[in-house]
C-alpha positions as CSV (number, residue, x, y, z in Angstrom):
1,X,13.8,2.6,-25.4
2,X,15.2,2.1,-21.7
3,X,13.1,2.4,-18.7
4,X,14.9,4.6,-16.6
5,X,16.9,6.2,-19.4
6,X,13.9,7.1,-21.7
7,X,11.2,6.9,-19.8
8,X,10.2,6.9,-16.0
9,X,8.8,3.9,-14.9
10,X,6.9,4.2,-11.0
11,X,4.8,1.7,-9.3
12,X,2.0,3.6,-6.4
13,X,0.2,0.2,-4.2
14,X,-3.1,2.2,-3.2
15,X,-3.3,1.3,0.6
16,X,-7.7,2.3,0.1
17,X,-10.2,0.4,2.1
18,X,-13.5,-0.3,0.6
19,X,-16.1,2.3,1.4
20,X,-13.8,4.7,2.7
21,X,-11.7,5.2,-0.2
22,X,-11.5,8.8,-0.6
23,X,-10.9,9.4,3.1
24,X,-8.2,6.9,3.1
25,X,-6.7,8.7,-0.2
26,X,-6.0,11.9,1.9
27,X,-5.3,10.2,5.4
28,X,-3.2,7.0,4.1
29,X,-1.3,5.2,6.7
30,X,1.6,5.8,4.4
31,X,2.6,5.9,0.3
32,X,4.9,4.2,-1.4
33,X,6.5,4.7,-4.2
34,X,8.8,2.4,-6.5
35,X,10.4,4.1,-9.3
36,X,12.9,3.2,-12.0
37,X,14.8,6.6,-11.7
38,X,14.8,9.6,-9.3
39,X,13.3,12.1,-11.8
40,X,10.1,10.0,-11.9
41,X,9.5,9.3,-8.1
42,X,9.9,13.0,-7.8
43,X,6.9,13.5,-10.6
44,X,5.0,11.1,-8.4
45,X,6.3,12.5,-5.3
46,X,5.1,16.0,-6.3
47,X,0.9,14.6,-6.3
48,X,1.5,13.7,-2.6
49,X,3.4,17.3,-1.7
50,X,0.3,18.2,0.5
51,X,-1.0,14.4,2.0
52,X,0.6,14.3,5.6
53,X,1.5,10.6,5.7
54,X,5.2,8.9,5.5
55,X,6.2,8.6,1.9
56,X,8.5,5.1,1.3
57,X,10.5,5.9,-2.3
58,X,11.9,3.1,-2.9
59,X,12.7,0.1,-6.2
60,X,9.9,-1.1,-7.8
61,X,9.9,-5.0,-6.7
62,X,9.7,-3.6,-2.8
63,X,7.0,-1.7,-3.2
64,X,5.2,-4.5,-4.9
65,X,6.6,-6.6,-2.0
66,X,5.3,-4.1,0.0
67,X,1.8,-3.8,-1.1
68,X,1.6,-7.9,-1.0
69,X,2.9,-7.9,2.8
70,X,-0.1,-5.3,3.6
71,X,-2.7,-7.7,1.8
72,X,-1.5,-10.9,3.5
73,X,-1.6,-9.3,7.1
74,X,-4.7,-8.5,6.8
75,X,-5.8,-11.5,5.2
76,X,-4.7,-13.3,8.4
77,X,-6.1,-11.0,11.0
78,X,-9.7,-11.3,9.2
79,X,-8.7,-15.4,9.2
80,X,-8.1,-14.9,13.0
81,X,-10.8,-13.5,13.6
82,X,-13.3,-16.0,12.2
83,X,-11.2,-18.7,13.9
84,X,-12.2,-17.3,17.3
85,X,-15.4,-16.7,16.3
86,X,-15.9,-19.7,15.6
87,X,-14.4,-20.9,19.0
88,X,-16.6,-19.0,21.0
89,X,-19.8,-20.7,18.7
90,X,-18.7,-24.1,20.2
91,X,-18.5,-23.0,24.0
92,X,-21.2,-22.7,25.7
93,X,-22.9,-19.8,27.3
Protein backbone atom coordinates (compact mmCIF):
# COMPACT_ATOMS: atom_id res chain seq x y z
CA UNK A 1 0.00 0.00 0.00
CA UNK A 2 0.79 3.85 -0.99
CA UNK A 3 0.50 6.55 1.39
CA UNK A 4 -1.39 9.02 -0.22
CA UNK A 5 -3.06 6.55 -2.65
CA UNK A 6 -4.29 3.99 0.03
CA UNK A 7 -4.15 5.55 2.95
CA UNK A 8 -3.98 9.22 4.32
CA UNK A 9 -1.01 9.98 6.05
CA UNK A 10 -1.16 13.66 8.35
CA UNK A 11 1.25 15.00 10.77
CA UNK A 12 -0.63 17.62 13.74
CA UNK A 13 2.74 19.41 15.92
CA UNK A 14 0.61 20.20 19.21
CA UNK A 15 1.74 23.82 19.92
CA UNK A 16 0.44 22.92 24.14
CA UNK A 17 2.27 24.54 26.99
CA UNK A 18 2.69 22.64 30.14
CA UNK A 19 -0.12 23.37 32.65
CA UNK A 20 -2.23 25.09 30.39
CA UNK A 21 -2.73 22.41 27.93
CA UNK A 22 -6.40 22.30 27.49
CA UNK A 23 -6.67 26.05 27.26
CA UNK A 24 -4.01 26.16 24.67
CA UNK A 25 -5.89 23.25 22.77
CA UNK A 26 -8.95 25.56 22.11
CA UNK A 27 -7.03 29.03 21.90
CA UNK A 28 -3.71 27.70 19.86
CA UNK A 29 -1.70 30.43 18.40
CA UNK A 30 -2.20 28.46 15.21
CA UNK A 31 -2.51 24.54 13.72
CA UNK A 32 -0.73 23.00 11.35
CA UNK A 33 -1.31 20.38 9.45
CA UNK A 34 0.99 18.20 7.02
CA UNK A 35 -0.81 15.75 5.09
CA UNK A 36 0.13 13.21 2.35
CA UNK A 37 -3.10 14.02 0.22
CA UNK A 38 -5.91 16.61 0.36
CA UNK A 39 -8.65 14.07 1.39
CA UNK A 40 -6.84 13.50 4.69
CA UNK A 41 -5.90 17.14 5.72
CA UNK A 42 -9.60 17.79 5.14
CA UNK A 43 -10.43 14.73 7.82
CA UNK A 44 -8.07 16.49 10.08
CA UNK A 45 -9.16 19.81 9.10
CA UNK A 46 -12.74 18.93 9.94
CA UNK A 47 -11.64 18.40 14.22
CA UNK A 48 -10.54 22.01 14.05
CA UNK A 49 -13.93 23.40 12.08
CA UNK A 50 -14.87 25.29 15.36
CA UNK A 51 -11.13 26.43 16.99
CA UNK A 52 -10.63 30.13 15.84
CA UNK A 53 -6.90 30.10 15.21
CA UNK A 54 -5.02 30.18 11.58
CA UNK A 55 -4.85 26.64 10.16
CA UNK A 56 -1.27 26.06 8.09
CA UNK A 57 -2.12 22.82 5.65
CA UNK A 58 0.74 22.14 4.35
CA UNK A 59 3.53 18.77 3.32
CA UNK A 60 4.50 16.84 6.02
CA UNK A 61 8.42 17.65 6.35
CA UNK A 62 7.21 21.60 6.93
CA UNK A 63 5.14 21.06 9.42
CA UNK A 64 7.68 18.94 11.23
CA UNK A 65 10.12 21.79 10.29
CA UNK A 66 7.67 23.87 11.66
CA UNK A 67 7.03 22.39 14.97
CA UNK A 68 11.08 22.22 15.45
CA UNK A 69 11.48 26.11 14.58
CA UNK A 70 8.71 26.73 17.42
CA UNK A 71 10.81 24.52 19.96
CA UNK A 72 14.16 26.12 19.15
CA UNK A 73 12.74 29.82 19.57
CA UNK A 74 11.74 29.19 22.55
CA UNK A 75 14.54 27.33 23.70
CA UNK A 76 16.60 30.47 23.02
CA UNK A 77 14.39 33.02 24.57
CA UNK A 78 14.32 30.81 27.99
CA UNK A 79 18.50 30.65 27.20
CA UNK A 80 18.33 34.55 27.07
CA UNK A 81 16.72 34.97 29.65
CA UNK A 82 19.04 33.10 32.16
CA UNK A 83 21.98 34.88 30.42
CA UNK A 84 20.71 38.16 31.70
CA UNK A 85 19.79 36.86 34.76
CA UNK A 86 22.71 35.97 35.38
CA UNK A 87 24.25 39.44 34.33
CA UNK A 88 22.35 41.27 36.61
CA UNK A 89 23.69 38.53 39.65
CA UNK A 90 27.20 39.92 38.91
CA UNK A 91 26.30 43.75 39.09
CA UNK A 92 25.97 45.22 41.95
CA UNK A 93 23.08 46.83 43.56
Amino acid sequence: KVAGFDFGVCNNPEFLREGSSVHDFYNPPKTVIGESDPKSGDILASLYANIDAPLIRTEMEVSEMVKYADNNWHAVKEAFANEIGSICKGIPS
